[in-house]
C-alpha positions as CSV (number, residue, x, y, z in Angstrom):
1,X,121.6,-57.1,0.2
2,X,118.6,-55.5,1.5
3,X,117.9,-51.9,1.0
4,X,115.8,-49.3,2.7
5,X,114.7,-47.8,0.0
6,X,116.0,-44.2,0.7
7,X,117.3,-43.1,-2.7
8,X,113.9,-42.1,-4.0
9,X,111.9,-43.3,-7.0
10,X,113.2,-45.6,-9.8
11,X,112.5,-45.1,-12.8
12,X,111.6,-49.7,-13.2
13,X,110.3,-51.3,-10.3
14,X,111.1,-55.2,-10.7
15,X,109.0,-57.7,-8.3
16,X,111.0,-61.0,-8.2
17,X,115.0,-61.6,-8.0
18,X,114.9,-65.2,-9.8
19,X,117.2,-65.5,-12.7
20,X,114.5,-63.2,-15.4
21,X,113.9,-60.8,-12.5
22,X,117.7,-59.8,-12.4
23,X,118.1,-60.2,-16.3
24,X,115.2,-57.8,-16.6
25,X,116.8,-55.5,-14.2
26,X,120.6,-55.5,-15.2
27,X,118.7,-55.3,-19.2
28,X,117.1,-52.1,-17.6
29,X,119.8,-50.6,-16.0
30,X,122.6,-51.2,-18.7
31,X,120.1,-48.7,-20.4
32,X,120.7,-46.1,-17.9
33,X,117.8,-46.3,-16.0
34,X,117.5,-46.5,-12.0
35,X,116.3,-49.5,-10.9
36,X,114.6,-51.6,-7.6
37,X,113.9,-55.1,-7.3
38,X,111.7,-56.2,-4.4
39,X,112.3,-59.7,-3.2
40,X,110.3,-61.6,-0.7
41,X,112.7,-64.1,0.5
42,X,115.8,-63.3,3.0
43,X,117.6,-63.9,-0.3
44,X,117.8,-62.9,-3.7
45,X,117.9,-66.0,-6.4
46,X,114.7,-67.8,-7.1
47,X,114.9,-71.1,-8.2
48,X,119.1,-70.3,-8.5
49,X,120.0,-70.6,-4.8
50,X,122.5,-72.5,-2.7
51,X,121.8,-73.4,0.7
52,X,123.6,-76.1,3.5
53,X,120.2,-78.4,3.2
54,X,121.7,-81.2,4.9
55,X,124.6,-80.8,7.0
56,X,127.5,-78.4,7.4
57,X,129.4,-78.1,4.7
58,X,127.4,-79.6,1.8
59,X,126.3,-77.3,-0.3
60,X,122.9,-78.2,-2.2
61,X,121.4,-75.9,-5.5
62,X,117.7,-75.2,-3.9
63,X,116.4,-75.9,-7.6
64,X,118.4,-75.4,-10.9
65,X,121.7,-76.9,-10.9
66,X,123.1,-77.8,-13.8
67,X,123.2,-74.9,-16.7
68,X,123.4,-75.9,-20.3
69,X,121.8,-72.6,-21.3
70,X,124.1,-70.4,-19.0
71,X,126.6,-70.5,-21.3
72,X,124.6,-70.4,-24.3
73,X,121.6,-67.9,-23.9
74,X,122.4,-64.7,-25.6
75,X,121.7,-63.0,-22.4
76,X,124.5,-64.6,-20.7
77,X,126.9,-64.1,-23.7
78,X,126.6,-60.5,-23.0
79,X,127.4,-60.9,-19.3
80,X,131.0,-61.2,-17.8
81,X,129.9,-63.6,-15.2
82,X,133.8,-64.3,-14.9
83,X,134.6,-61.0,-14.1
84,X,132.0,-61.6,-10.9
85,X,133.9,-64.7,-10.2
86,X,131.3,-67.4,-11.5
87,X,133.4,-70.5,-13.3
88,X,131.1,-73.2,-15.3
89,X,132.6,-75.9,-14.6
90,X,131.7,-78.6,-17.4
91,X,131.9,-82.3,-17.0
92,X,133.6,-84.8,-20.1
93,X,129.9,-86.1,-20.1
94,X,126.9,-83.5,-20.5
95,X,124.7,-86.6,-19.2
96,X,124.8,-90.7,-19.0
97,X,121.3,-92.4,-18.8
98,X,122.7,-95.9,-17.4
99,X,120.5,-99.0,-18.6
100,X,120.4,-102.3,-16.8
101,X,123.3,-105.1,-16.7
102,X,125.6,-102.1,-16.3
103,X,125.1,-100.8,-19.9
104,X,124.6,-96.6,-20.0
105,X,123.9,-94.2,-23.2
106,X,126.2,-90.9,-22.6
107,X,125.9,-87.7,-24.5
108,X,129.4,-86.0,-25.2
109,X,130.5,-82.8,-26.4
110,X,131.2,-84.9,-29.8
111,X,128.4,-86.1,-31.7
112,X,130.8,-88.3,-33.5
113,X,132.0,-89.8,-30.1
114,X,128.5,-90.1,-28.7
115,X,127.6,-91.8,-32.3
116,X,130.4,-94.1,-32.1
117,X,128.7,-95.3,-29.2
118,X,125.1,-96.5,-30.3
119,X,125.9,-99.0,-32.4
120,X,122.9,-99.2,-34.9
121,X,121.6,-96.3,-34.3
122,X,125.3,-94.3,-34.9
123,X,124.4,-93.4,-38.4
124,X,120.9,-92.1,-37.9
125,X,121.9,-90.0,-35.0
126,X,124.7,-88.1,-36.8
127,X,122.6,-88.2,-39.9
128,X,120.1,-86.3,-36.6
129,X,122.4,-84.1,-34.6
130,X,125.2,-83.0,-36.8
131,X,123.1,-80.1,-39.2
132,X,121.5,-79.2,-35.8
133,X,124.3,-78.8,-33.7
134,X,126.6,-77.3,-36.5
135,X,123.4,-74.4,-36.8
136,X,123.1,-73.8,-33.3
137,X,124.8,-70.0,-33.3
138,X,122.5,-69.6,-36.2
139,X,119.1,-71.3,-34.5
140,X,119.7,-70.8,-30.7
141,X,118.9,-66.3,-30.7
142,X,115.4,-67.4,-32.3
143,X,114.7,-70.8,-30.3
144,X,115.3,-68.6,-27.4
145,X,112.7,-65.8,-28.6
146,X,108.7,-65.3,-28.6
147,X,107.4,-68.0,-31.1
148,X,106.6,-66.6,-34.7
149,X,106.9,-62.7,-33.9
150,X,109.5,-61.9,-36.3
151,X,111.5,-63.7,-38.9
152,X,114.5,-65.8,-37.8
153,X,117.6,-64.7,-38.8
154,X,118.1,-67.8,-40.4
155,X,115.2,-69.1,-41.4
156,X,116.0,-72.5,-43.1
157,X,118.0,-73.6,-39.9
158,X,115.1,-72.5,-38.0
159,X,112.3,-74.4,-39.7
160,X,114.8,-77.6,-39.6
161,X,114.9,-77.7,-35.7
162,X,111.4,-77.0,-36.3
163,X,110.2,-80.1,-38.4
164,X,112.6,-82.4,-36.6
165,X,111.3,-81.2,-33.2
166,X,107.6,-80.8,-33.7
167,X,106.4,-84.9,-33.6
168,X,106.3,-86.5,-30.2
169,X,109.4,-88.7,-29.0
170,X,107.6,-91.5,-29.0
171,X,107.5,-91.2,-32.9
172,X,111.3,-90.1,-33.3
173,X,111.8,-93.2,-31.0
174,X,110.7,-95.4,-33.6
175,X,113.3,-94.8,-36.1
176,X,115.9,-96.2,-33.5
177,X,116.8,-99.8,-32.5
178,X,119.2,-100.0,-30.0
179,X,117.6,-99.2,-26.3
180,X,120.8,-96.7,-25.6
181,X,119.9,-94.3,-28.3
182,X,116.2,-94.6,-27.4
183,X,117.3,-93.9,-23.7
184,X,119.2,-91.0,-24.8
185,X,116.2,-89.2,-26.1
186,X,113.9,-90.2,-23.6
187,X,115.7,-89.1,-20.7
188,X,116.4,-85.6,-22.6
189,X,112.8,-85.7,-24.2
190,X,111.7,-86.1,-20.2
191,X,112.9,-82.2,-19.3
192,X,109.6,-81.1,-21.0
193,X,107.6,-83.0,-17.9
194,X,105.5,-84.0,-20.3
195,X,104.3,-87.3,-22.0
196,X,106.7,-88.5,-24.5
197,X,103.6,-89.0,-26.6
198,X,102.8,-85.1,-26.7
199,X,104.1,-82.6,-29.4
200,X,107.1,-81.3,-29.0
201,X,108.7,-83.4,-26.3
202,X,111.2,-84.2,-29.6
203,X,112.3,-80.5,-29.5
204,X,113.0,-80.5,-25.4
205,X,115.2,-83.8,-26.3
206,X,116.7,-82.3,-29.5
207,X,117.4,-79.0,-27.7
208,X,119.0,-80.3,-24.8
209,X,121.2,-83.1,-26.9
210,X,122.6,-80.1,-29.0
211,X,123.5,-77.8,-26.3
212,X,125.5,-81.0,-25.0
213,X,127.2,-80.8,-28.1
214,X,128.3,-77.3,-28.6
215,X,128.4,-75.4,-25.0
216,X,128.0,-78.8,-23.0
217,X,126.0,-78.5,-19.5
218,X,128.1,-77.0,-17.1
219,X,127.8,-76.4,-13.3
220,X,128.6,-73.5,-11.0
221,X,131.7,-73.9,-9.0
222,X,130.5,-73.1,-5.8
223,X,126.9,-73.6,-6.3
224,X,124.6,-72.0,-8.9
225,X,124.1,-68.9,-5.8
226,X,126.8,-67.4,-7.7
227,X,125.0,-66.6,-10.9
228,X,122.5,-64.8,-8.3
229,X,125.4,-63.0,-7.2
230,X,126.7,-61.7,-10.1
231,X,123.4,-60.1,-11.7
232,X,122.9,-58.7,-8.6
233,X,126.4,-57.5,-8.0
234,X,126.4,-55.9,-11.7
235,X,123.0,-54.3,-10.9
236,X,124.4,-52.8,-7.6
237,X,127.3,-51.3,-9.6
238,X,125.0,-50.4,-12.4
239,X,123.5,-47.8,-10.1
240,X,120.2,-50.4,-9.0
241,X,119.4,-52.0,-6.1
242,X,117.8,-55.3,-4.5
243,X,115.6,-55.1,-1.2
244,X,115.1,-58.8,0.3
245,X,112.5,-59.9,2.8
246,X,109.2,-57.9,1.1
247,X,106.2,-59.8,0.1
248,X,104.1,-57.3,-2.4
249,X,100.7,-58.3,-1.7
250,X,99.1,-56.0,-4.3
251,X,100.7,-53.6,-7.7
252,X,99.5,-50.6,-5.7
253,X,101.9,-51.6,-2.6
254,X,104.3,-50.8,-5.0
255,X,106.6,-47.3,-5.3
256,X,106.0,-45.3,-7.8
257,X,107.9,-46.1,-11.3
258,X,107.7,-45.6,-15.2
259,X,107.9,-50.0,-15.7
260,X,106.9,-52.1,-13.5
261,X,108.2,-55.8,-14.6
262,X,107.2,-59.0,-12.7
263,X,109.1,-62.1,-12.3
264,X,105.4,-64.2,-11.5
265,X,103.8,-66.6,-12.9
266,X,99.7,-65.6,-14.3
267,X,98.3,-67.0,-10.5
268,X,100.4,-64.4,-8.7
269,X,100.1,-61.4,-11.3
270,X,96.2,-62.0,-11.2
271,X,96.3,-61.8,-7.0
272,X,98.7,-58.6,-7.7
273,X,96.3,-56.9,-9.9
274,X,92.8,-57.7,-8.6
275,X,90.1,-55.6,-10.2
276,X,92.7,-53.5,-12.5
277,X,93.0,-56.4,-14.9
278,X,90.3,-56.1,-18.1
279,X,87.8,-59.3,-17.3
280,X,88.9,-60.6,-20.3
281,X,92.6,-61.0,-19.2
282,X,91.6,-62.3,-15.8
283,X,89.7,-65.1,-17.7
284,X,92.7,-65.9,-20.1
285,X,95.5,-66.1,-17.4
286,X,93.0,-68.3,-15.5
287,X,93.1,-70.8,-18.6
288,X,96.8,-71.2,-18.0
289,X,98.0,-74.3,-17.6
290,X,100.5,-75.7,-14.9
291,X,102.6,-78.5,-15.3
292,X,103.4,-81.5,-12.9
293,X,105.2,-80.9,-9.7
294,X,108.2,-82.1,-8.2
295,X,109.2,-83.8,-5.7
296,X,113.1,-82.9,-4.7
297,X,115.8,-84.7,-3.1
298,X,119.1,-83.5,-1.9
299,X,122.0,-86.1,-0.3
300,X,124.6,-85.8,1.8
301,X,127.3,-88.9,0.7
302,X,130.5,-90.0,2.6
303,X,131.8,-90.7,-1.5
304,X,131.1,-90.8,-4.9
305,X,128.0,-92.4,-6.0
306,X,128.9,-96.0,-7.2
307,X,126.8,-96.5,-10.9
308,X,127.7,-99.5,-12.3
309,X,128.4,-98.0,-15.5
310,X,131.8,-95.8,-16.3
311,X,130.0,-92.8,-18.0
312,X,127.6,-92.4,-15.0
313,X,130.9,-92.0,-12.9
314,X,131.9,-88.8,-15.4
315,X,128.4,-87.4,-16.0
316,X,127.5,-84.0,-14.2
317,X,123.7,-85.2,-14.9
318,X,122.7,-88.6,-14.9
319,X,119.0,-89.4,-16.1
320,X,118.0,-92.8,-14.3
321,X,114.8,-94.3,-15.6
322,X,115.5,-97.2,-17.5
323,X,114.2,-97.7,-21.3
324,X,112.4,-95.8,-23.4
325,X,109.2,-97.3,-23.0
326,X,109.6,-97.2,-18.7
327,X,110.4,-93.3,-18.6
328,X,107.4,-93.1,-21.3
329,X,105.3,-95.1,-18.4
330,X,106.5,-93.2,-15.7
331,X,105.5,-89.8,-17.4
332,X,102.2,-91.1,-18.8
333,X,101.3,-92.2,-15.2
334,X,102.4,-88.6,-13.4
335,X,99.7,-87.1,-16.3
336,X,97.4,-89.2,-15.3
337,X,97.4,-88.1,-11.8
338,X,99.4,-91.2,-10.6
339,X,102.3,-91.4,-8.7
340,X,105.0,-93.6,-10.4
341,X,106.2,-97.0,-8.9
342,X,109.5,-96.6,-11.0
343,X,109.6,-93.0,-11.3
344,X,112.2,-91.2,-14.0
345,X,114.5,-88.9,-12.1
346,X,116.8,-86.6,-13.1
347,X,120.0,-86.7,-11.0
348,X,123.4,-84.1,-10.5
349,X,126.4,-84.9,-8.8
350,X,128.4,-81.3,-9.3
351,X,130.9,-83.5,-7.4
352,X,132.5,-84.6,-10.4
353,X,134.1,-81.4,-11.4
354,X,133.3,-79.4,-8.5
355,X,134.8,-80.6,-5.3
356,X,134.6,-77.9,-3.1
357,X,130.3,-78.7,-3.0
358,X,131.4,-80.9,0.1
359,X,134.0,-81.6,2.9
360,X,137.1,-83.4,1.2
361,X,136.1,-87.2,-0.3
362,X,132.4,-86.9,0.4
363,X,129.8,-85.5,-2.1
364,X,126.4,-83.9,-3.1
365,X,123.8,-85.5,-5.1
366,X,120.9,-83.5,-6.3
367,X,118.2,-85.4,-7.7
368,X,113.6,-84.9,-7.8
369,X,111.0,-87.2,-10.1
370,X,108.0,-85.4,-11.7
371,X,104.6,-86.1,-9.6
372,X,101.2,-85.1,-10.0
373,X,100.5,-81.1,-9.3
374,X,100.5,-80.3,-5.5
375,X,101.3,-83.7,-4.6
376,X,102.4,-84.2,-0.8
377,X,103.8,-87.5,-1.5
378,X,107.7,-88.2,-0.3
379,X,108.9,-90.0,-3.1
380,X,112.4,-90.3,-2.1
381,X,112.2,-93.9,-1.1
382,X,111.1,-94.7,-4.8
383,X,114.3,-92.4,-6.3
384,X,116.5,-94.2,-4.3
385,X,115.5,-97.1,-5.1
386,X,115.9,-96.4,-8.8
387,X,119.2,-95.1,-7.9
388,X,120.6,-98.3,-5.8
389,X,118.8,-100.0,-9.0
390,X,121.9,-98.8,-10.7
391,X,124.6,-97.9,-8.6
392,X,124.2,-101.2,-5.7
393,X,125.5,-99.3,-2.5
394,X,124.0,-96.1,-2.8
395,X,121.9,-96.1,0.3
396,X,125.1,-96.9,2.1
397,X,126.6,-93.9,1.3
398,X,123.5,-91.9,2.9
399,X,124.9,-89.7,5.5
400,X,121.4,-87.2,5.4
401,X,118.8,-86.2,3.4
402,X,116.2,-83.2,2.6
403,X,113.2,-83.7,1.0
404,X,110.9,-81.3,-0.5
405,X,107.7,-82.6,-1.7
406,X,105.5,-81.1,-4.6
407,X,103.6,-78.9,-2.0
408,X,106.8,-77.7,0.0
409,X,108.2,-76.5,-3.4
410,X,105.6,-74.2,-3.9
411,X,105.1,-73.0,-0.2
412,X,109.0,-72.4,-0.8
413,X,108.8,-70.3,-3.8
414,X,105.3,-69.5,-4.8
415,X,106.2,-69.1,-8.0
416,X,106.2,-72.8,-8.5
417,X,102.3,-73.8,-8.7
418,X,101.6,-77.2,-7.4
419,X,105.1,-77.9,-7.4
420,X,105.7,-76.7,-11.2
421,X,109.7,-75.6,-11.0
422,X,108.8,-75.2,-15.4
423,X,106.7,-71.9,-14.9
424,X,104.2,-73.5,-16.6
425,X,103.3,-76.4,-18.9
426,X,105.0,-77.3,-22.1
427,X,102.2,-77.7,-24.6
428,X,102.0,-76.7,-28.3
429,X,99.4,-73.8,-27.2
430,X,101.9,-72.4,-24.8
431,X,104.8,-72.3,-27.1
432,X,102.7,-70.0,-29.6
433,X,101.1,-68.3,-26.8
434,X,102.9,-68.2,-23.5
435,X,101.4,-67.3,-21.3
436,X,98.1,-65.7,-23.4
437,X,97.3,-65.2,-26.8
438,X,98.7,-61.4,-27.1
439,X,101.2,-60.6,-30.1
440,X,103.6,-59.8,-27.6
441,X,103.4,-62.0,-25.0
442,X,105.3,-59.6,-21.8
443,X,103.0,-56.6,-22.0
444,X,99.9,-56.4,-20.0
445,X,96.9,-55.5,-20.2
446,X,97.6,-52.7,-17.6
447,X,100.2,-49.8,-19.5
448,X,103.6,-49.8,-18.1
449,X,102.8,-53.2,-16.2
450,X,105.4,-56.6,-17.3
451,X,105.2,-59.9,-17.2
452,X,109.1,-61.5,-17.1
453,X,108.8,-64.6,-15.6
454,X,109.5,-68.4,-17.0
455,X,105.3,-68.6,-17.7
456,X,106.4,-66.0,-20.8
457,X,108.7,-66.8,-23.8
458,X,111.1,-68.9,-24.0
459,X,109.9,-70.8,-20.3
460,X,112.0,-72.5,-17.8
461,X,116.0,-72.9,-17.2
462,X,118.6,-70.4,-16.5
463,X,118.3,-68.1,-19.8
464,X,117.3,-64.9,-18.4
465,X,115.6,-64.9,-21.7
466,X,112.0,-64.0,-20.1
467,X,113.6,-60.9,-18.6
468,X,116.0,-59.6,-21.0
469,X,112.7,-59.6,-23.7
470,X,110.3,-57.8,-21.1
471,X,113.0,-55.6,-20.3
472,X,113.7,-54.8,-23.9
473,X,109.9,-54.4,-24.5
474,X,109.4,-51.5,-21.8
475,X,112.2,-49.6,-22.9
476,X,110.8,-50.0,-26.0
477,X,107.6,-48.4,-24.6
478,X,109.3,-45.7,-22.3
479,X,111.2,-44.3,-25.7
480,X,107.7,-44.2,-27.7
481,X,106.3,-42.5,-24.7
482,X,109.6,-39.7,-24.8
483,X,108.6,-38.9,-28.3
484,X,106.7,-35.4,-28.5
């Protein structure tokens, strides 16, 4: 896929092929302009890459893997990823977060079905879930947009998510009795790598649980390359083109264009633009925070993994933590600067609907814990632990492993500071003003210059939200500029 770069100048210049680079580029391109994205890896992809990590094969996702907002963003409603070949491929249960003496909380496309299931808590979680998931054609276009810049479409819908998602989990958590529903929301609340005791942690849970419900959270068949594939194979027909293997070491390395949009997070554009940047953007993008990092597993398994409960067998994500209170410990302890002795860890086995990840009866298993920022810890021996905690045998299964720590992640894809595959930390301050207080958040202070990565609106996962908005915003500013 790598190009010379013969064809002459483009008229948008994207630096960065990850999920919101591509987005911005096909965005760009369906608009009739020429376009050329500069990667520095051998391959386009970002965090959405598939690689043989362990042994011939096994096919591992490098980072993202499971995609309840591929089918869902608006983005990706507008792209035929069929026509490119790309089948989501969705398990009967979105995710399981098994408990101990066998017991397991499971989310299901059904909020009814997953209700049925909590016992005391049934009522209060339809009473919950069933207005939020019923609004979510209505809610999900603004969830999905630059915090408070316009008025949502449907505002009421909007400002219920909104009140319902604003506390801390650990507050929602106390309106619950039974440990399965509290599980539930802690091992959903958990994607926001951030302490269940901070704002907004409700929303990540409350998000996440109502995407189970509606589009579910599908894998790639194949791997999650495939989504690369298919922005970049849409681009390529679209007249644009993808050059792998460059590092850009500074904005004036870079061709001449009209737009320039970058798939970086504020560390990388500040090395980028050196002395351009105002003083005064230099200092904000240096107040930016980064979240936690993480450290990343990927197994090689001569068969299924053997959980103890049924729904862990049928969930394409399982979240293995124990209670409430223990992934609440485990996340207070990786703020702290701790590494956890019981650490919560997401875990996807894309076996269960997709068995062409691995040679016939054996399996994948995908799994990483949140650890301090630029930790160089191996923390595989604790996450398997927690897994054979559940699922007695596990280990036996082992036939290889590959382990990235925190600090491998990030010498991996620079993009992810001290291990931060998020972009950037969730905190209230960064989902008003992600990632600086500016009204719109993907202009820079340097004119034709775009930020499109996961540290701008909406953040992390596989949208392509960050890039389909930049992209929208420089056309917006090329037409203004082609007014006499």
């Amino acid at each position: 896929m790598s190009s010379s770069g013969a064809r002459g100048p483009a008229d948008a210049v994207v630096v960065g092929s990850g999920p919101n680079g591509l987005a911005a580029a096909v965005t760009l391109a369906r608009a009739g302009l020429s376009v050329h994205v500069i990667e520095g890896a051998a391959t386009p992809g970002g965090g959405c890459r598939t690689e043989e990590l362990t042994l011939p094969g096994f096919r591992h996702d490098v980072c993202s893997a499971v995609h309840p907002l591929a089918g869902a963003s608006p983005f990706f409603a507008g792209t035929d990823l069929a026509a490119h070949g790309v089948r989501l491929l969705t398990p009967k249960v979105a995710f399981a977060h098994p408990l101990d003496g066998g017991r397991a909380a499971a989310a299901v496309g059904s909020v009814d079905e997953t209700a049925g299931a909590l016992g005391p808590d049934g009522r209060a979680y339809r009473r919950l879930l069933g207005p939020l998931v019923r609004d979510v054609p209505r809610t999900l276009p603004d969830i999905l947009a630059p915090l408070g810049r316009s008025v949502p479409g449907h505002p009421l819908a909007v400002a219920r998510f909104g009140i319902e998602g604003l506390p801390p989990a650990s507050v929602l958590s106390r309106l619950l009795r039974g440990d399965e529903a509290r599980a539930l929301l802690a091992g959903a609340a958990a994607h926001s790598m951030r302490p269940l005791t901070a704002p907004l942690t409700t929303a990540y849970g409350l998000l996440l649980l109502m995407i189970a419900h509606s589009a579910g959270w599908p894998v790639v068949e194949g791997g999650s390359a495939r989504i690369t594939d298919a922005l970049a194979a849409e681009l390529t027909a679209l007249g644009g083109e993808v050059e792998t293997g460059r590092w850009v070491e500074t904005l004036g390395s870079l061709p001449p264009a009209r737009a320039v949009l970058l798939d970086v997070t504020p560390r990388q554009f500040l090395a980028l633009a050196g002395d351009r940047l105002p003083a005064t953007q230099r200092r904000a993008l240096r107040r930016f925070r980064y979240g936690p990092g993480a450290c990343k597993v990927d197994w090689a398994l001569s068969g299924p993994v053997p959980w103890q409960a049924a729904a862990c067998r049928e969930a394409g994500t399982v979240h293995v933590g124990g209670t409430f209170a223990e992934v609440a410990r485990s996340e207070a302890e990786v703020a702290a600067g701790t590494h956890p002795g019981r650490p919560f860890c997401l875990v996807a086995q894309p076996g269960v609907v997709d068995p062409s990840r691995a040679p016939d009866g054996m399996h994948t298993l995908w799994g990483y814990c949140h650890v301090p920022p630029g930790s160089d810890v191996d923390m595989s021996g604790r996450i398997e632990e927690q897994i054979e905690r559940f699922a007695p045998g596990f280990r036996d299964l082992i036939l290889a492993r590959s382990v990235r720590t925190a600090a491998q992640m990030e010498r991996y894809n620079p993009n992810y500071v001290g291990g931060d595959i998020g972009g950037g930390a969730s905190t209230l301050w960064q989902a008003v003003f992600r990632p600086v207080p500016r009204w719109n958040p993907y202009r820079t202070a340097l004119p034709g210059v775009y930020l499109c990565s996961s540290s701008t609106p909406p953040g992390g996962g596989v949208h392509g939200m960050c890039g389909d908005w930049a992209a929208r915003t420089a056309l917006a500013d090329l037409a203004r500029t082609r007014q006499p």
